[in-house]
Backbone as a ProteinNet text record, in pm:
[ID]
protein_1_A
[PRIMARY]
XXXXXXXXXXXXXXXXXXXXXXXXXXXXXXXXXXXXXXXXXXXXXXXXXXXXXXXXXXXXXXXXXXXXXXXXXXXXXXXXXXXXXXXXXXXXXXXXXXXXXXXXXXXX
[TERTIARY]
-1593.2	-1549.9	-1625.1	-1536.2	-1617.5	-1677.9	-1795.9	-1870.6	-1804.6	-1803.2	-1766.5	-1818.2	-1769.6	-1889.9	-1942.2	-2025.9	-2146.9	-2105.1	-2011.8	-2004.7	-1874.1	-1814.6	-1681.1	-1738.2	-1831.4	-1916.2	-1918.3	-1982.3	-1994.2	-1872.5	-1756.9	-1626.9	-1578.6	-1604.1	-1475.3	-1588.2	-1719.5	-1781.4	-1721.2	-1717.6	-1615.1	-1452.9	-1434.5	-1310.3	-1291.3	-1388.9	-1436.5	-1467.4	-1486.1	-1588.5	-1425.6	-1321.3	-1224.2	-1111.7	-1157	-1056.7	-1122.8	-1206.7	-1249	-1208.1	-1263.5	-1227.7	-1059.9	-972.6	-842	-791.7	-872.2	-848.1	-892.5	-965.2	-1076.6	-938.8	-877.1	-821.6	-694.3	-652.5	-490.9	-554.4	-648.9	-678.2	-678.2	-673	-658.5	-517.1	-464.9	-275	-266.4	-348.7	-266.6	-320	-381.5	-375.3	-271.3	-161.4	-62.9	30.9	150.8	214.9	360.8	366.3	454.1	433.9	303.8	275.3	274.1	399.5	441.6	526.5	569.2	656.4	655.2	713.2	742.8	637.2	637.2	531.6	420.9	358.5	228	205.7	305.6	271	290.3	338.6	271.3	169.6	99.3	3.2	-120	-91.7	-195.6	-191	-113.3	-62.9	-176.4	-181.7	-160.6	-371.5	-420.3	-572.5	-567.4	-536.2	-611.7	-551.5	-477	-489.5	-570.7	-643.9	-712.5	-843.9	-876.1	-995.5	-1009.6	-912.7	-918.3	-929.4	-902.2	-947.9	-1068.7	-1120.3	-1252.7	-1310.2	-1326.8	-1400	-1433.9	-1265.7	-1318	-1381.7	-1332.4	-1416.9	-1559.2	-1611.4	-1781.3	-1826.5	-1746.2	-1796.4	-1750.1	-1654	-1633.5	-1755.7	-1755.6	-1870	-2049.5	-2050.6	-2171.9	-2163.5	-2107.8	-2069.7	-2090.3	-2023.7	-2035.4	-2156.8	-2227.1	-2402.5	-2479.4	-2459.5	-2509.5	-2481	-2350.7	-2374.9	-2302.4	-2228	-2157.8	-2015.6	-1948.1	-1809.2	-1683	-1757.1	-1628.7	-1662.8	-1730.7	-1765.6	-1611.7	-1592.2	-1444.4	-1327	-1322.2	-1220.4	-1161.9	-1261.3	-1287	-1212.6	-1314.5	-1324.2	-1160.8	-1083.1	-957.1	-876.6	-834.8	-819	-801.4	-957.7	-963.6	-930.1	-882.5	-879.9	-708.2	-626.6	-516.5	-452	-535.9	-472.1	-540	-646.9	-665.1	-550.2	-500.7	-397.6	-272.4	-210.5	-134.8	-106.9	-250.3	-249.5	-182.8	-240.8	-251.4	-77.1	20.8	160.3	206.4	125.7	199.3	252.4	133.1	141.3	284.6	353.5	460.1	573.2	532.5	659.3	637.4	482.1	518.7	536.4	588.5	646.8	741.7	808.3	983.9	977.5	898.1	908.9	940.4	797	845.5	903.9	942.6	1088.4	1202.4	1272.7	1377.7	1375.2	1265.7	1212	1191.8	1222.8	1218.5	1325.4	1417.9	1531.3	1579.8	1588.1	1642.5	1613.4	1468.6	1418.8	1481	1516.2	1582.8	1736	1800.8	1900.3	1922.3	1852.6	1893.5	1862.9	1753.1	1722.9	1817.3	1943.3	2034.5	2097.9
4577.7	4597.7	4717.9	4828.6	4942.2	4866.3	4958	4944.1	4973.8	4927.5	4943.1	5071.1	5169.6	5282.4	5217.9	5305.9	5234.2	5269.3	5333.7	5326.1	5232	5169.5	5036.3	4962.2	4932.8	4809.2	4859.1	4985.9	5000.2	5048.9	5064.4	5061.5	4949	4911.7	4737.4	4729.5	4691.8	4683.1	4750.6	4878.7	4960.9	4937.6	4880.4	4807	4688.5	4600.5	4515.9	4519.6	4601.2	4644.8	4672.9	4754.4	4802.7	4707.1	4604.4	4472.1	4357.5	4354.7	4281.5	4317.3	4530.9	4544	4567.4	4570.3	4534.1	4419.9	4335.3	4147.9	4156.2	4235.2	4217.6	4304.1	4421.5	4448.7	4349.1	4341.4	4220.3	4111	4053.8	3948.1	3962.8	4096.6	4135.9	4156.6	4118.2	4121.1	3986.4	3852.2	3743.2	3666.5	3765	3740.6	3758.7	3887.3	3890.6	3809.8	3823.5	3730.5	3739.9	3826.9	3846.7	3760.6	3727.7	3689.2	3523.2	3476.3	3345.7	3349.1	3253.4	3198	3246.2	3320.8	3417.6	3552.2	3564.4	3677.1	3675.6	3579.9	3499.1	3475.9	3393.3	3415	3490.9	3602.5	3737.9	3773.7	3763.9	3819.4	3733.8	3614.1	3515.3	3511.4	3527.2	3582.7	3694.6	3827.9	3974.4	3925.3	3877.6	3853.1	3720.8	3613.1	3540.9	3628.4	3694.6	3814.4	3883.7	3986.7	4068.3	4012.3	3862	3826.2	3771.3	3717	3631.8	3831.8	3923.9	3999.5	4082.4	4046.2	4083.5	4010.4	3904.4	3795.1	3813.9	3834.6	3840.4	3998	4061.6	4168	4210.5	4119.1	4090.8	4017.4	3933.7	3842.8	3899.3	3966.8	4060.7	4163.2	4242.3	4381.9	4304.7	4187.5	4101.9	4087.6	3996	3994.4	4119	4200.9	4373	4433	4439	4459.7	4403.6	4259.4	4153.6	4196	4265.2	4252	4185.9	4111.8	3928	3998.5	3889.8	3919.7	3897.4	3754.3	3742.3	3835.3	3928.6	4032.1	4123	4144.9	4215.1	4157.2	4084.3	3994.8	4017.1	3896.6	3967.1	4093.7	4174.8	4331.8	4358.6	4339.7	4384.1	4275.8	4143.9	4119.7	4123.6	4142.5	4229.3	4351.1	4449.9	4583	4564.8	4488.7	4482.8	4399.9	4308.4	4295.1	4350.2	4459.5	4589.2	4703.9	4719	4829.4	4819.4	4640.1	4635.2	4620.7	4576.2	4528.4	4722.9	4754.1	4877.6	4972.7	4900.3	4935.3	4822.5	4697.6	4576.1	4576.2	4702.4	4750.9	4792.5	4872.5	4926.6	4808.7	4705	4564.9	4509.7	4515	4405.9	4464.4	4607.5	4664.1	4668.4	4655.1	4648.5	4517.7	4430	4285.8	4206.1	4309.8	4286.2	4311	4447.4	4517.1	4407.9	4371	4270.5	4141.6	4070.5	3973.5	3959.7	4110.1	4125.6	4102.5	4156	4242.5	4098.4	4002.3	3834.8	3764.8	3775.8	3665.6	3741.4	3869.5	3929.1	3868	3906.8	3829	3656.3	3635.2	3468.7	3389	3465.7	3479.3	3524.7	3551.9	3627	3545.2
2695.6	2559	2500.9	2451.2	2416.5	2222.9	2231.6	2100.6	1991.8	1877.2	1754	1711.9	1625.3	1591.5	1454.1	1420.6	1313.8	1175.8	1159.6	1025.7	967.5	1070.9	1034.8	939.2	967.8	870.5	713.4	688.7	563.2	520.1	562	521.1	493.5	578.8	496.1	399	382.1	271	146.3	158.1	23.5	12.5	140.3	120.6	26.7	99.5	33.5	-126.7	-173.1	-296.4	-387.9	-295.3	-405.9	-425.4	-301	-361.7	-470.1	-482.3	-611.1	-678.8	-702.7	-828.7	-848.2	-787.3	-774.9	-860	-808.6	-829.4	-961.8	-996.8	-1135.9	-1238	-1223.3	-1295.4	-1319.5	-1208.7	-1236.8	-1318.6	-1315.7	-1414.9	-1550.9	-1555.9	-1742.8	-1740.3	-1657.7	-1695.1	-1709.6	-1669	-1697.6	-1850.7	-1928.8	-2070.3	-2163.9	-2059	-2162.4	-2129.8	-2289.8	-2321.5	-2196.8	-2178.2	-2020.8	-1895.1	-1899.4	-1773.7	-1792.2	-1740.9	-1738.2	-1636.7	-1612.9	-1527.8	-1381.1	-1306.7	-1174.1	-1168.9	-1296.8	-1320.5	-1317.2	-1358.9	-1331.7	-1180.6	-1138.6	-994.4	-909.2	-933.4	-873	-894.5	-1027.5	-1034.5	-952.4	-975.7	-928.7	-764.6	-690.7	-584.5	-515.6	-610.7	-602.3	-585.8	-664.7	-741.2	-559.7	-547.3	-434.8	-326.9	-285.5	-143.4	-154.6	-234.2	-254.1	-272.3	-278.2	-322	-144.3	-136.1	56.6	150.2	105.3	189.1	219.3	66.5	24.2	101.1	117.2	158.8	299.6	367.7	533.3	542.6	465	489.5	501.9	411.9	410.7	529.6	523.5	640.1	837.4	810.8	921.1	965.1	813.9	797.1	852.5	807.5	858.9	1005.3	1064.8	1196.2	1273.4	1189.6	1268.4	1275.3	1161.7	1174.6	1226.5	1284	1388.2	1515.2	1492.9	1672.1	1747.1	1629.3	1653.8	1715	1833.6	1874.1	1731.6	1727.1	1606.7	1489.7	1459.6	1342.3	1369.1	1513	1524.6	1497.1	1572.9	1494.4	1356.9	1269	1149.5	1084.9	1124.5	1046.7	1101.1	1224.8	1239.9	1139.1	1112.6	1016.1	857.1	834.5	715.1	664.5	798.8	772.2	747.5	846.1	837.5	682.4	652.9	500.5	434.9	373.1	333.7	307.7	417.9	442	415.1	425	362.8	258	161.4	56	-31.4	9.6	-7.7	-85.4	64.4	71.2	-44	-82.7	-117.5	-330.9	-333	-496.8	-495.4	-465.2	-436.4	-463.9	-398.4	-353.7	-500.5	-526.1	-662	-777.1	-784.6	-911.9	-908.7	-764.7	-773.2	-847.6	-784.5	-796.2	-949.5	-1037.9	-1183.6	-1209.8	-1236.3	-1269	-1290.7	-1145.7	-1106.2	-1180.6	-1150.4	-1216.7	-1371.3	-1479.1	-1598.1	-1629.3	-1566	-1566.9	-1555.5	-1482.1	-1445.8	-1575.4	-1618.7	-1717.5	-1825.7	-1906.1	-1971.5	-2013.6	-1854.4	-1835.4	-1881	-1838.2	-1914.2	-2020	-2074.1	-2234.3	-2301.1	-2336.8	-2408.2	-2427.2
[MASK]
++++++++++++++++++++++++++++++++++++++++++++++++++++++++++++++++++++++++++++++++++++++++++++++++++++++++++++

């Protein structure tokens, strides 16, 4: 098994670091008065992915500075919902949009 190089670790760490604050901003959307119903659970959705990738990411990035097998694991995990999380902003603005555009619709 070839070696990990040494700086993976302190990447998912800043990976790590920009999904909190990700998670940290969507939480000031579920104060507003919009965020009910379908919308809410996107958002609430959008905040526990980004918080579950934070998570393995630390705990991957640990593993990886250990030395540990499962640290790879891990860190490929974490990196892969990282990256998609990444493409997934994109999905959930169509998502509101549609979803406005519906609850709009049947309010009338």
């Amino acid at each position: 098994m070839a070696a990990t190089p040494a700086w993976v670790w302190p990447v998912l760490v800043l990976g790590a670091a920009i999904m909190v604050a990700w998670a940290w901003f969507i939480v000031g959307f579920l104060s507003e008065p919009s965020a009910v119903g379908r919308s809410r659970i996107v958002l609430l959705t959008s905040i526990v992915y980004s918080i579950g990738a934070a998570f393995v990411g630390v705990l991957g990035a640990a593993g990886l500075a250990r030395k540990k097998r499962w640290g790879r694991t891990l860190a490929g995990i974490a990196s892969a919902a990282m990256a998609s999380r990444a493409d997934r902003h994109l999905v959930e603005s169509q998502l509101f949009e549609t979803l406005s555009y519906f609850d709009a619709s049947l309010s009338r």
